[in-house]
N, C-alpha and C positions, 0 to 999 in steps of 0.2 A: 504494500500500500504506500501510496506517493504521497508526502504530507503538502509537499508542494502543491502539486494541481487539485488536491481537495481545496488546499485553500485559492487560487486560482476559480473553481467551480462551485466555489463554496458549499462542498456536499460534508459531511459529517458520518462516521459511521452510529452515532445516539439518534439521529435525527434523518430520515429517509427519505427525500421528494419520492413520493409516488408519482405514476402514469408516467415514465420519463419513457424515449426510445430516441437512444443513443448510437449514435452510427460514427464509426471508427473507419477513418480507410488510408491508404498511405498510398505515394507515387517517387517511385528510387530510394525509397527507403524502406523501414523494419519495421510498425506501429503492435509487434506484437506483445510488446511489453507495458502496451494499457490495456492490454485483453486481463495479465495476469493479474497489473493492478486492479481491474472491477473486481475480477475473480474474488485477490482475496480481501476486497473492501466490503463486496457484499457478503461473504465469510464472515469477517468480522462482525458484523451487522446486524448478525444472524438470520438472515434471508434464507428462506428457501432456494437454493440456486440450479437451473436444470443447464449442462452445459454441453453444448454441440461442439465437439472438438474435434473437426472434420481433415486437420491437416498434422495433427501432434499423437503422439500416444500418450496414456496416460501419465505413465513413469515420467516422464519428460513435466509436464504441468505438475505434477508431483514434486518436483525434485524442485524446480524453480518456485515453486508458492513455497517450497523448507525455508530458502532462502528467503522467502517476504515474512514467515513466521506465521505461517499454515499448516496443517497438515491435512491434505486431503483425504488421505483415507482415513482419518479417525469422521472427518465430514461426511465421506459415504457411509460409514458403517453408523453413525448417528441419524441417516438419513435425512441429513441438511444436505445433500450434493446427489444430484442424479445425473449420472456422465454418460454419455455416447461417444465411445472409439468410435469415429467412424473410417479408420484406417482398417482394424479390424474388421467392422462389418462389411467393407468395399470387398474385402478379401476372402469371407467367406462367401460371396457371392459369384466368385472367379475361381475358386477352390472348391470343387464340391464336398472335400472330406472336412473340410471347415465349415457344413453348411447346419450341422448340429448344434453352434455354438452363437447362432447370429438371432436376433429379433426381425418383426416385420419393416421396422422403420422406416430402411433403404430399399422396399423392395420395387421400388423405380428402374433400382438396376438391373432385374431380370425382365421385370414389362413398366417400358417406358408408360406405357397409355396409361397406367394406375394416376402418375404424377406426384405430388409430396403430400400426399394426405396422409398415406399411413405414418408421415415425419411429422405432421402435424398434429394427429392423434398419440403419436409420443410425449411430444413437447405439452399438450394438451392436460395428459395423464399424470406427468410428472409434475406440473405447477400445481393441480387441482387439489388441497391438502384436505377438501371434505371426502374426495372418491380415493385417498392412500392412509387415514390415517390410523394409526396403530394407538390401543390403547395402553397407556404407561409410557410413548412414546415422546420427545418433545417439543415443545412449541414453537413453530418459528414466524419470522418474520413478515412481508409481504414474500411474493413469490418474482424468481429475476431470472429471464433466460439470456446464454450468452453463446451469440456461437462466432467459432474462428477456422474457418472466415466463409463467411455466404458464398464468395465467389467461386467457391471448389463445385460447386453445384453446376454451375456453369460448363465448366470442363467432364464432370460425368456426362452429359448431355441435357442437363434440365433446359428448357427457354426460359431466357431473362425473365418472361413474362410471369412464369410459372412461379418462378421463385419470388416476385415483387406480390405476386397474390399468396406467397406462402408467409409471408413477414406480415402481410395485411391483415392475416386473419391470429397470427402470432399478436401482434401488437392489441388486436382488437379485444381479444383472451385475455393476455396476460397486462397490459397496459390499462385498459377502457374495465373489463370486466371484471376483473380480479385484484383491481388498482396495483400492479407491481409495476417493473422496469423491466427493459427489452435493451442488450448492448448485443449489436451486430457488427462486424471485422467486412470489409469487403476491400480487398486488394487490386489497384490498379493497373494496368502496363505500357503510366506513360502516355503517350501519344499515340500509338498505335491504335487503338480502338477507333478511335474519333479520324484519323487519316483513314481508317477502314471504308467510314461511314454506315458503319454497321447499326441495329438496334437490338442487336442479342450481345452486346460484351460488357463488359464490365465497369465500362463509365454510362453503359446506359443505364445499364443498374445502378448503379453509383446515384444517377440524375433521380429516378423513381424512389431511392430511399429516401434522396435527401427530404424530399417535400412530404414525407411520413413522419422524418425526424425532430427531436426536440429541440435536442443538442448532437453538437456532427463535432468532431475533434480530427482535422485534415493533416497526418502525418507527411513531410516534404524532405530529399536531402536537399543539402546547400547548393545553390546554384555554382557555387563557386567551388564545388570539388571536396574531396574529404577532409576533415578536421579532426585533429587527436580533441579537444576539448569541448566540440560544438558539434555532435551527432545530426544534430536536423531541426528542423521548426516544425512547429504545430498550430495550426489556426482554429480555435477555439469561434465556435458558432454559436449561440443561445437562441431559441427562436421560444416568444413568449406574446400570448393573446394577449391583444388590448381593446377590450369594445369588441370592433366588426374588424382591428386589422391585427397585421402580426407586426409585431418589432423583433428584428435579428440585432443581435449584437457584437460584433466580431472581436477578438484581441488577438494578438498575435506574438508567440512566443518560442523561443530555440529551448536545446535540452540539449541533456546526457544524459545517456546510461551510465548508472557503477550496475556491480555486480549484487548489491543488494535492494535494488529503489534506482532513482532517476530524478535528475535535476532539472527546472524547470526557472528562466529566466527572460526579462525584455532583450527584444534584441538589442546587440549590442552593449549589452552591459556582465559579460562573461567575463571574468576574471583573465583572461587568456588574451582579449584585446583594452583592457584598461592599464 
């Protein structure tokens, strides 16, 4: 957990904005390291958290939230944490001696024409804590889904389209109906998409979330090339009803990664160039 951009975002783990849906995306660079901070912000939080983890295994998000002062598997086995390998599940769907071990969730990948319902009666299952809950079990929070990163969907073959109606009906669930939070990862490539002129890639998506979202945190590296102390910027978006309009608020901010958390500064005022 980033002490910085909470205060930045001024979020709190005592104190929870509900209905948020958060969209994460990065271009030349790595934004996978505010996936871990929601992770384990909404951990801390005590949120119910369901998390689609469509490009990591779990060991991996394990080992890295040790280091933010998590432990995820005491999270699953307390059933505050419902995780989806979906490295795993891809695999048993390519593997048929793997096929004993998988759920329905991805079963897109054997018949496309199904499309992300059975993902979405996953995601649906795992938030809902009237249809899971156990008695003597504990209480938790709102409910938070997080997945990293939507755009792998893409490259199984889902259409963009498929998937902006799968976030829609996510957000509508777990944001509108169940008052929690929704953080989605969607990765760019650049320019390419948009020289394509395509409307099945990844900034099209990108375009369809944004106008879903609350709050968008725009991952960037430096135009000017690599930096030992200045990793990349991040463009902080607020989008907040007033009356009949909306007001976005923008700020814009550089960072680094250390190995335990992440730094968060105006530009231009890094130690490095003062």
């Amino acid at each position: 957990m980033f002490t910085d951009l909470n205060s930045i975002l001024n979020f709190s783990p005592d104190s929870i904005t509900q209905g948020e849906f958060i969209l994460v995306s990065d271009r030349r660079s790595d934004a996978s390291f505010l996936i871990h901070h929601f992770l384990s912000f909404y951990l801390r939080a005590r949120c119910r958290v369901c998390f689609l983890g469509l490009v990591q295994s779990f060991s991996h998000y394990s080992a890295v939230s040790q280091r933010l002062g998590v432990n995820l598997t005491q999270a699953k086995e307390k059933g505050q944490l419902v995780f989806l390998e979906g490295l795993k599940e891809s695999l048993s769907y390519l593997i048929p001696q793997e096929a004993k071990t998988r759920t329905e969730a991805m079963d897109f990948l054997s018949d496309p024409a199904v499309g992300l319902r059975s993902l979405y009666q996953f995601v649906r299952s795992s938030v809902d804590s009237s249809g899971g809950a156990v008695e003597g079990t504990e209480e938790w929070g709102p409910p938070v889904l997080l997945v990293d990163d939507l755009s792998v969907l893409l490259s199984l073959g889902v259409s963009a389209g498929a998937v902006l109606d799968f976030s829609h009906y996510c957000r509508a669930t777990v944001c509108s109906q169940l008052q929690g939070n929704v953080v989605m990862l969607v990765r760019c490539n650049g320019e390419e998409d948009m020289d394509d002129g395509a409307e099945e890639g990844s900034e099209w998506l990108l375009k369809g979330l944004t106008h879903q979202s609350t709050l968008t945190l725009c991952v960037q590296g430096l135009t000017t090339g690599y930096c030992r102390d200045i990793h990349g910027q991040v463009e902080v978006c607020q989008r907040r009803r007033q009356s009949n309009w909306q007001h976005a608020e923008k700020k814009l901010f550089q960072y680094k990664v250390h190995d335990k958390g992440a730094s968060f500064f105006a530009r231009g005022t890094s130690s490095a160039v003062l």
